[in-house]
Every structure is written in C-alpha cells, then in structure tokens.
C-alpha positions, 0 to 999 in steps of 0.5 A, spaced: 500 500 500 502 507 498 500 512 503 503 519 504 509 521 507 507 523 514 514 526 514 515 529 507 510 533 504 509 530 497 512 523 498 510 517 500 511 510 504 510 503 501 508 498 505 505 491 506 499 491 510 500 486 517 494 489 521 487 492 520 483 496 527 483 493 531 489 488 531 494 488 536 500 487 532 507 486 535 514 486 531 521 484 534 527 485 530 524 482 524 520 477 527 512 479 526 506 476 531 499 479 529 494 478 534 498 472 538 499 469 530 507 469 529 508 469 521 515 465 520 519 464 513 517 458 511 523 459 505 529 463 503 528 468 496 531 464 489 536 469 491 537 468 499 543 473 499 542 481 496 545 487 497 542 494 499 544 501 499 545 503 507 539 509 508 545 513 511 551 511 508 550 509 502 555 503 503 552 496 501 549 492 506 549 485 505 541 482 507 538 475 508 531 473 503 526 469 506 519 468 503 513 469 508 506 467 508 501 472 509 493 472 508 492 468 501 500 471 499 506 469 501 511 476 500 519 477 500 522 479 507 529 482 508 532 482 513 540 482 517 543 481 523 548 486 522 542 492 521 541 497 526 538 493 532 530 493 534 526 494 540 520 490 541 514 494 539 507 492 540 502 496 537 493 497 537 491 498 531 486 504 532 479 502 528 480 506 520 487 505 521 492 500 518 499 498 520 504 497 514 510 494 515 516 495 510 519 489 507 526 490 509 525 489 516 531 493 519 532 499 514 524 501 514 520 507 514 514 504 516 509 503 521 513 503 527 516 509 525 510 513 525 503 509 528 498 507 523 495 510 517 488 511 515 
C-alpha cells in the first residue's frame, strides 16, 4: 500500500499491510506476531543473499531473503543481523487505521516509525 509521507510533504511510504483496527500487532527485530499469530519464513528468496544501499551511508549492506506467508500471499522479507538493532514494539491498531510494515525489516520507514495510517 502507498500512503503519504507523514514526514515529507509530497512523498510517500510503501508498505505491506500486517494489521487492520483493531489488531494488536507486535514486531521484534524482524520477527512479526499479529494478534498472538507469529508469521515465520517458511523459505529463503531464489536469491537468499542481496545487497542494499545503507539509508545513511550509502555503503552496501549485505541482507538475508526469506519468503513469508501472509493472508492468501506469501511476500519477500529482508532482513540482517548486522542492521541497526530493534526494540520490541507492540502496537493497537486504532479502528480506520492500518499498520504497514516495510519489507526490509531493519532499514524501514514504516509503521513503527510513525503509528498507523488511515
């Protein structure tokens, strides 16, 4: 899903929804539980090895792929143990609102960053 920028006027964030009103959606590094379900990867990526640019430094950082599934789809989740370092958040998604959750799990700009979105 594509929503405003809450941080930038005229740009947009991307992200996957993981939880509708009324959800409780917890996050723990790259490890996501909705409403008491944990969504592990189920299989690595063709490619289970990429390299992306670091937002701040513009130094490649090499990620993990991994495949998860999720409602009727099964999405790619990237992730690595070298990124920065995640506190555990649990989140109440407040009705008419959603949670979106990047695929790149330690360089987002998500939900966790700024709340739900309408």
């Amino acid at each position: 899903m594509r929503c405003p920028d809450p941080d930038t006027p005229g740009g947009y964030v991307v992200g996957r929804i993981a939880g509708v009103g009324g959800d409780a959606v917890e996050t723990d590094g790259h490890l996501l539980t909705v409403n008491a379900r944990r969504y592990d990867a189920e299989s690595t990526c063709p490619e289970p090895k990429m390299f992306i640019k670091h937002p701040s430094t513009g130094n490649d950082v090499e990620i993990g792929c991994d495949e998860v599934v999720m409602g009727t789809g099964k999405h790619m989740r990237g992730h690595s143990p070298k990124g920065p370092l995640e506190r555990k958040l649990r989140h109440e998604v407040r009705p008419g609102t959603v949670f979106l959750l990047s695929d790149n799990r330690n360089f987002h700009d998500d939900s966790r960053d700024f709340g739900s979105m309408p």
